[in-house]
Every structure is written in C-alpha cells, then in structure tokens.
Backbone as CSV, one residue per row, in Angstrom:
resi,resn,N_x,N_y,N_z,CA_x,CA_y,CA_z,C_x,C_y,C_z
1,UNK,23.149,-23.335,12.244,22.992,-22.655,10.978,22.073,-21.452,11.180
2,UNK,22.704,-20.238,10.701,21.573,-18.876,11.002,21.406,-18.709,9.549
3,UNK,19.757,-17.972,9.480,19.460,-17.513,8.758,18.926,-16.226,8.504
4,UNK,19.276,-15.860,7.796,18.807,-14.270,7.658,17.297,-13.714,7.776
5,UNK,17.254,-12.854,7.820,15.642,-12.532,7.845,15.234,-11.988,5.949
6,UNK,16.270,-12.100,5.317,16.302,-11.859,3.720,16.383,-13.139,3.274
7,UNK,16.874,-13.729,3.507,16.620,-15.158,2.978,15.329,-15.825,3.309
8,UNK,14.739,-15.630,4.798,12.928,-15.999,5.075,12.230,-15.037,4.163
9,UNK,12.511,-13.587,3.926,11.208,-13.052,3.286,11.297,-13.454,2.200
10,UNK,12.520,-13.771,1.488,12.574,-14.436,-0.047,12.005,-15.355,-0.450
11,UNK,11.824,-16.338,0.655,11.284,-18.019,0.444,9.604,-17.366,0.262
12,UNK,9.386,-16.893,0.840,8.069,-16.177,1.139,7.349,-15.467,0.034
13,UNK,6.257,-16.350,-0.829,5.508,-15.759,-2.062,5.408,-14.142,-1.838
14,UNK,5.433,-13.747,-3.067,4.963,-12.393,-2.721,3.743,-12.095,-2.365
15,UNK,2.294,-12.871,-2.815,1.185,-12.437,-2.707,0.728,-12.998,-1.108
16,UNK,1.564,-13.694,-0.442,1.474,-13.814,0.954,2.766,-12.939,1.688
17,UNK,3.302,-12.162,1.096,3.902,-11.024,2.093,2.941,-10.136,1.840
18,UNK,2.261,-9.913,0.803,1.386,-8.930,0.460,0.461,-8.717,1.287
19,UNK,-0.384,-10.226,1.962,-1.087,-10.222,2.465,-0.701,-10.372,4.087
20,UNK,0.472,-10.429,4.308,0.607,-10.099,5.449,0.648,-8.696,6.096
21,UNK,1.368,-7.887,5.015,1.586,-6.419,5.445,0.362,-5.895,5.096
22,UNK,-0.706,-6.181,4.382,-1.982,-5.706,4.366,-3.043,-5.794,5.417
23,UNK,-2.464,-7.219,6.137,-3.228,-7.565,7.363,-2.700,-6.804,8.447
24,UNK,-1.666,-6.911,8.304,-0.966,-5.589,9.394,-1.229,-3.934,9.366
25,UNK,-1.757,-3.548,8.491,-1.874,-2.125,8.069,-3.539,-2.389,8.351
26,UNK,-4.100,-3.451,8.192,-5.400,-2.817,8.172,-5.980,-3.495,9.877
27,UNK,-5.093,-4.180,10.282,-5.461,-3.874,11.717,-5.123,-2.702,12.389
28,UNK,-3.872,-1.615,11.883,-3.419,-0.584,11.855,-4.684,0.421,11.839
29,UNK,-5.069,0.485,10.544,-6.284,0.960,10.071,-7.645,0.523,11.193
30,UNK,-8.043,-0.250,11.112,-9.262,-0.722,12.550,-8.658,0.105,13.759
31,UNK,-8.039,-0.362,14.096,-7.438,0.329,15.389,-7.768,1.872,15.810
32,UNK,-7.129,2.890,14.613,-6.680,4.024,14.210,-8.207,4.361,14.340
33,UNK,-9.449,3.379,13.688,-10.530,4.199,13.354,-11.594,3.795,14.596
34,UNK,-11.335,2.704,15.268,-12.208,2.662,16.795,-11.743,3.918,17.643
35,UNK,-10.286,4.302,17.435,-9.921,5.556,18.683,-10.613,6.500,18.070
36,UNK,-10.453,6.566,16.909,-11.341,8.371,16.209,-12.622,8.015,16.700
37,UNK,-13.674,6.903,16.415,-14.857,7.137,16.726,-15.232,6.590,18.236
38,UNK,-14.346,6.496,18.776,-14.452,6.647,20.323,-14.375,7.879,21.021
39,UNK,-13.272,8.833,19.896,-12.909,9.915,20.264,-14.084,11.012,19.887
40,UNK,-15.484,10.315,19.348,-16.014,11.217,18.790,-16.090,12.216,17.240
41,UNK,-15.255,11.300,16.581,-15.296,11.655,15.172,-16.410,10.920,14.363
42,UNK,-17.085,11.682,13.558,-17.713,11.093,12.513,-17.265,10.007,11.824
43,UNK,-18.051,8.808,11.752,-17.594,7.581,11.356,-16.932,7.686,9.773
44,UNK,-17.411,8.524,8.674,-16.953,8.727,7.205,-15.163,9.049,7.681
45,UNK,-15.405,10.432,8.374,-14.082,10.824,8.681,-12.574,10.317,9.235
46,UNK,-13.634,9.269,10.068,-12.593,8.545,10.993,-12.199,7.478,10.283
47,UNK,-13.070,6.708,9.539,-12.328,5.700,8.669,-11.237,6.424,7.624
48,UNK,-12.028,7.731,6.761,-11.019,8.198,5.973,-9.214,8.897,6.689
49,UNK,-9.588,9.283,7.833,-8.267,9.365,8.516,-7.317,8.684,8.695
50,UNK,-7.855,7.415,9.436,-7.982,5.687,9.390,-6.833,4.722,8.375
51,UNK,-7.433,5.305,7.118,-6.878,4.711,6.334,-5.981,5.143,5.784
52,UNK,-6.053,7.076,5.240,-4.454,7.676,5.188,-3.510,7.286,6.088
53,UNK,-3.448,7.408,7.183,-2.389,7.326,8.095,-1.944,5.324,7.899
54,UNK,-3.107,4.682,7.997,-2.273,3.364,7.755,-1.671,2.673,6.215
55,UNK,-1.969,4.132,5.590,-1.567,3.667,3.954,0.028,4.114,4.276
56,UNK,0.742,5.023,4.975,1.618,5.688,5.042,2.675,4.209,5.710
57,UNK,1.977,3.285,6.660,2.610,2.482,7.086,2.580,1.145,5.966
58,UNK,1.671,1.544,5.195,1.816,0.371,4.233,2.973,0.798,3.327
59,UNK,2.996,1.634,3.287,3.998,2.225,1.985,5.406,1.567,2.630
60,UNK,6.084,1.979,4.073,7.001,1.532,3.928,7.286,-0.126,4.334
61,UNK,6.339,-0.465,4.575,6.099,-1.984,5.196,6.503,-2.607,3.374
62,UNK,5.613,-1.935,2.417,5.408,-3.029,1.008,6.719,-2.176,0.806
63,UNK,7.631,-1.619,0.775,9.098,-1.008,0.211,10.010,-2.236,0.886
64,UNK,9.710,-2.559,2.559,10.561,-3.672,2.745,10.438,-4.750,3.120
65,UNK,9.547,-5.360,2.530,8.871,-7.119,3.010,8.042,-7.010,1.340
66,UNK,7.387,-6.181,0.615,6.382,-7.200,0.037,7.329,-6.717,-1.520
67,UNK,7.347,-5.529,-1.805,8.341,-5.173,-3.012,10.046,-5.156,-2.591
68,UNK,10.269,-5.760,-1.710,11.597,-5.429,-1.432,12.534,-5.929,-2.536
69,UNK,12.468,-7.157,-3.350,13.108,-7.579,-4.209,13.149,-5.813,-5.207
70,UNK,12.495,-5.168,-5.138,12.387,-4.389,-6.331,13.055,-2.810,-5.974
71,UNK,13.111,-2.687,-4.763,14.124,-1.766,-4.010,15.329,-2.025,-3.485
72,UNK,16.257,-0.943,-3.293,17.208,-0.800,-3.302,17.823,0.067,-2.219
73,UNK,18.445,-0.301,-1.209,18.725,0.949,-0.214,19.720,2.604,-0.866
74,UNK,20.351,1.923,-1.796,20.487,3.027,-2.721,19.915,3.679,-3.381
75,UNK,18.076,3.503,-3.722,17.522,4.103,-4.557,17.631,5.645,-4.003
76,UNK,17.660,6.829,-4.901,17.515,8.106,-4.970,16.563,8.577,-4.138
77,UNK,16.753,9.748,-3.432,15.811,10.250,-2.332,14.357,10.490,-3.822
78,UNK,14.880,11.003,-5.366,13.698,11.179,-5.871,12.856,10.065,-5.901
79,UNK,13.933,8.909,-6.234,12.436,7.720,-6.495,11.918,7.526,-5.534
80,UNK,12.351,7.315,-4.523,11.690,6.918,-3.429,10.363,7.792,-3.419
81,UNK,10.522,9.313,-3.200,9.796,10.459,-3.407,8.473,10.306,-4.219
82,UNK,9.223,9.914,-5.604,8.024,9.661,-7.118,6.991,8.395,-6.447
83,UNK,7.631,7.102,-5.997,7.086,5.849,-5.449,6.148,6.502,-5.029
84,UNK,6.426,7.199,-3.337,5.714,7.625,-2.457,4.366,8.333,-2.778
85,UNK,4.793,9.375,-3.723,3.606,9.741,-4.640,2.747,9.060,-5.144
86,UNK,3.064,8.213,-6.120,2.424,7.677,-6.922,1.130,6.457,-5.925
87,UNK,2.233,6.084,-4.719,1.674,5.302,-3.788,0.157,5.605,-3.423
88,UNK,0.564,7.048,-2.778,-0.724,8.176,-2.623,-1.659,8.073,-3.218
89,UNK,-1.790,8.721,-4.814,-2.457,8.603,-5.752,-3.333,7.035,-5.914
90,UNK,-2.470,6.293,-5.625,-3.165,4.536,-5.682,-3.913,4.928,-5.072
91,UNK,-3.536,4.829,-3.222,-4.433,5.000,-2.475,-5.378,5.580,-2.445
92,UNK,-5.167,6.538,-3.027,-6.805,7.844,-3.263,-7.992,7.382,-4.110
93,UNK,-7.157,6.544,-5.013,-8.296,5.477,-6.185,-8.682,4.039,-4.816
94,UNK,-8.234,3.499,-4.064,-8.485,2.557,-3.218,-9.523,3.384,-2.284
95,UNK,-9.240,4.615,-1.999,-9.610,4.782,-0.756,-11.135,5.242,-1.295
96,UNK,-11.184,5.481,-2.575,-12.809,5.480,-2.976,-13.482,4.566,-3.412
97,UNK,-12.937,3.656,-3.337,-13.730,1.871,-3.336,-13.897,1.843,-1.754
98,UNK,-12.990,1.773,-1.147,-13.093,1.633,0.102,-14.350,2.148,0.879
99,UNK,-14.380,3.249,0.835,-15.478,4.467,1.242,-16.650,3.217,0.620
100,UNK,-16.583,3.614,-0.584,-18.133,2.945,-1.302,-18.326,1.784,-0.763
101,UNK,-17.435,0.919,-0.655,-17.928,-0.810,0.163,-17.880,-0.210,1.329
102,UNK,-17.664,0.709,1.913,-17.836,0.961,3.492,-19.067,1.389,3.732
103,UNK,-19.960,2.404,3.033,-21.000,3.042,3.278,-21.979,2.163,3.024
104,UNK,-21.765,1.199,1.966,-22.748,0.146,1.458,-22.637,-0.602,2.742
105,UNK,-21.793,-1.140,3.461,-21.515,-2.372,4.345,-22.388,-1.653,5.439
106,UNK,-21.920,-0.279,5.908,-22.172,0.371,7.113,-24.025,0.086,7.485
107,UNK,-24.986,0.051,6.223,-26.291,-0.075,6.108,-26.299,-1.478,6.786
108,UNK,-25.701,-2.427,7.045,-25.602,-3.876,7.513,-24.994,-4.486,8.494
109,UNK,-23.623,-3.672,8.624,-22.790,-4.140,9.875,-22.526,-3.055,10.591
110,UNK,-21.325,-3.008,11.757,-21.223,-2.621,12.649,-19.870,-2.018,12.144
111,UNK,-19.280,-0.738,12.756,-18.556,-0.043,11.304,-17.081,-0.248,11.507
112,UNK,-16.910,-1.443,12.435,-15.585,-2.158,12.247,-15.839,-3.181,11.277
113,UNK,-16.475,-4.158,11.053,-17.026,-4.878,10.238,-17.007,-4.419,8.636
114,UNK,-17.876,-2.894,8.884,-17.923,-2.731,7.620,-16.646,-1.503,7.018
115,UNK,-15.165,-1.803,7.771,-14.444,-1.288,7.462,-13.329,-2.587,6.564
116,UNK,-13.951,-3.642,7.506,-13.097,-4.549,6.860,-13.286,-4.845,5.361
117,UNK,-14.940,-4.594,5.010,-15.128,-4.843,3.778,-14.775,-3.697,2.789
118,UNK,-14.494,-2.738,3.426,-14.044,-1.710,2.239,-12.098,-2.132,2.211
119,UNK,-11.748,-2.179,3.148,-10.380,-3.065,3.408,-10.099,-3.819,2.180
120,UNK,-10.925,-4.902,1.856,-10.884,-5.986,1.202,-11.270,-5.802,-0.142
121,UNK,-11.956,-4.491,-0.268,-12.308,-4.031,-1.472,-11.396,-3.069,-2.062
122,UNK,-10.519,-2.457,-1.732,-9.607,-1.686,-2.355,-7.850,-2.742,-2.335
123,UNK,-7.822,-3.274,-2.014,-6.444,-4.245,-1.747,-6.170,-4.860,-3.156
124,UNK,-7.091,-5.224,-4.209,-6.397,-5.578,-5.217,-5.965,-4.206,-6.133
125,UNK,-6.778,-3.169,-5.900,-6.294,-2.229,-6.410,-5.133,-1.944,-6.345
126,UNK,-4.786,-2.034,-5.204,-3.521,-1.638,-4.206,-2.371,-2.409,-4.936
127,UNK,-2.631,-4.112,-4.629,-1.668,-4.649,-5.506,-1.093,-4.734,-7.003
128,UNK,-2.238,-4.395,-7.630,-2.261,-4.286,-8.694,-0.911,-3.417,-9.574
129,UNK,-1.672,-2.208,-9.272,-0.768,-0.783,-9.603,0.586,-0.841,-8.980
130,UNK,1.068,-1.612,-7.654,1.782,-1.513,-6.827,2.981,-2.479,-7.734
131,UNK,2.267,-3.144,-7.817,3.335,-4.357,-8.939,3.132,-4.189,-10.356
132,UNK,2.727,-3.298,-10.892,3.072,-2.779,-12.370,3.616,-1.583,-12.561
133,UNK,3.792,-1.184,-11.782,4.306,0.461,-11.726,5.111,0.909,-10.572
134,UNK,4.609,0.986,-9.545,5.257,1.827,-8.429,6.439,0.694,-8.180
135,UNK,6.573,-0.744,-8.145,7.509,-1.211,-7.496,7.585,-2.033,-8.362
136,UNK,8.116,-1.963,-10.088,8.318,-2.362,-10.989,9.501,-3.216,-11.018
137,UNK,9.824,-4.375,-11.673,11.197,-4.807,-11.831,12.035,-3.485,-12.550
138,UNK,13.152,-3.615,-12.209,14.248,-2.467,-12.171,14.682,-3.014,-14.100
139,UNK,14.815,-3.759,-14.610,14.795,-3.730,-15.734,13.608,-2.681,-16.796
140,UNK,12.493,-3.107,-16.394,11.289,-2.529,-17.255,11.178,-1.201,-16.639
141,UNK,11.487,-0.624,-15.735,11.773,0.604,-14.942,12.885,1.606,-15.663
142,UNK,13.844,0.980,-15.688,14.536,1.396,-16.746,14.807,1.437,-18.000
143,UNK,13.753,0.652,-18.470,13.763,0.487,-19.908,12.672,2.011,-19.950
144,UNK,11.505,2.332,-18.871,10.689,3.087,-19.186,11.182,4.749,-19.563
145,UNK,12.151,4.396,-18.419,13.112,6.058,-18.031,13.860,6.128,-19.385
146,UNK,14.346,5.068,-20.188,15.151,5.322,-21.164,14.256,6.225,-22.403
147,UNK,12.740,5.998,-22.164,11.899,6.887,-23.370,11.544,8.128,-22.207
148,UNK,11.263,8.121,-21.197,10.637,9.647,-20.966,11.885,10.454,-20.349
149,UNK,13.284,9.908,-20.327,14.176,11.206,-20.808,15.124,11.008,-21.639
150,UNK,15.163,11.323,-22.433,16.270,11.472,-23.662,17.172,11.391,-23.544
151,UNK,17.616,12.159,-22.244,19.415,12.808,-22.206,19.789,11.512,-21.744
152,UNK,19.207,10.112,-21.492,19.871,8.983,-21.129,20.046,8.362,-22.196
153,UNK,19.708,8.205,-23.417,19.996,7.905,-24.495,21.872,8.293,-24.991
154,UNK,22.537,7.221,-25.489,24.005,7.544,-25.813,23.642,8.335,-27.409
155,UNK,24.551,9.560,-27.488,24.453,10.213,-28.846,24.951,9.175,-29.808
C-alpha cells in the first residue's frame, strides 16, 4: 500500500507542520547568521539579514506543507504575489519583536542563543496573521473579494 506524501501532510495537525517548517527556517536563519558573523558582519545586521532571507524560505515552505490545504497550484500569479507581500509585511512586524527579544537576550546569551529567543518571539505573530489572512480558507477569502470589488457582484 503507497501513500502519498498529501495524504501524510494531511494527517499532520497544522500547528505541528507549522512548527516544523518554523524549525526548519529558523535553523535556516541560525545558520545564515553564524556565516554573516563569522564573515564579519555586525551581529544586529547579520541576524536582520538572517532572518529576511529565511522568511523568504518560510514563505514557500508554509504555501506547501503548513497552509497547503488553503492553496492551490492554480492560484493567480497575483495572489500568490498579494500573499507574498502581505507575508513580508508580517514579517517586518515579527522581525521587530524579534530584534527586541534579540537585543534584550544578546545582554545574557551568546547571539545564537539569543537569536533563538527572538525566533520564538515573533512565530506566533507569524502564525497568527498567516492563518487569518494571508492563507485564509478560500471560502472567507472570497466572501472578502466579493466586498472590496464590486464588478464581482451579479447586476
């Protein structure tokens, strides 16, 4: 008997795919920010680099393992586009919690350590917005589009 790899991520809660692709992005993230400050980057910088670049892998990791029920390989190059945006924008509100539990942590730990705690401090943000908005059930998604454009309305 084979099974699909859509049928395992299905069985699979969402708030533990969540937390898998978060654990994956933010070892992404650690990684990304020991080479910058090995490489000689300022530790603020290198985490903030750090974490853009592994938000970019979160984006499409949570499109196909953690919101996948809520996408569509047909969706429109725009939504995808709008998602992607909006994704951003999350992140930019995460990534200033992040910073703040990072700089606070950094006074105490060692600045892998205290990356994890800014990690851990922006992630419900992340989920939050991520599952009320950006990767909405396709019903309430479309119920939303039906008020902010008109011309979908039947005369």
């Amino acid at each position: 008997m084979t099974v699909s790899v859509d049928a395992l991520l299905d069985r699979v809660p969402r708030p533990l795919r969540f937390a898998a692709v978060g654990g994956s992005c933010a070892l992404v993230q650690l990684a990304l920010l020991s080479l910058f400050v090995q490489g000689r980057v300022e530790v603020y910088l290198a985490n903030t680099l750090a974490f853009l670049l592994s938000t970019q892998v979160n984006f499409v990791l949570s499109s196909l393992i953690t919101w996948r029920d809520r996408t569509q390989p047909t969706d429109h190059r725009a939504t995808v586009a709008r998602r992607l945006l909006g994704y951003n924008v999350t992140a930019l509100g995460s990534l200033v919690i992040n910073q703040l539990a990072f700089a606070l942590a950094l006074r105490m730990l060692p600045y892998l350590l205290a990356a994890v705690v800014g990690i851990l401090a922006g992630m419900l943000l992340t989920y939050l917005v991520s599952g009320w908005l950006l990767f909405r059930p396709r019903l309430l998604a479309q119920h939303a589009e039906s008020f902010t454009n008109p011309s979908s309305h039947p005369a």
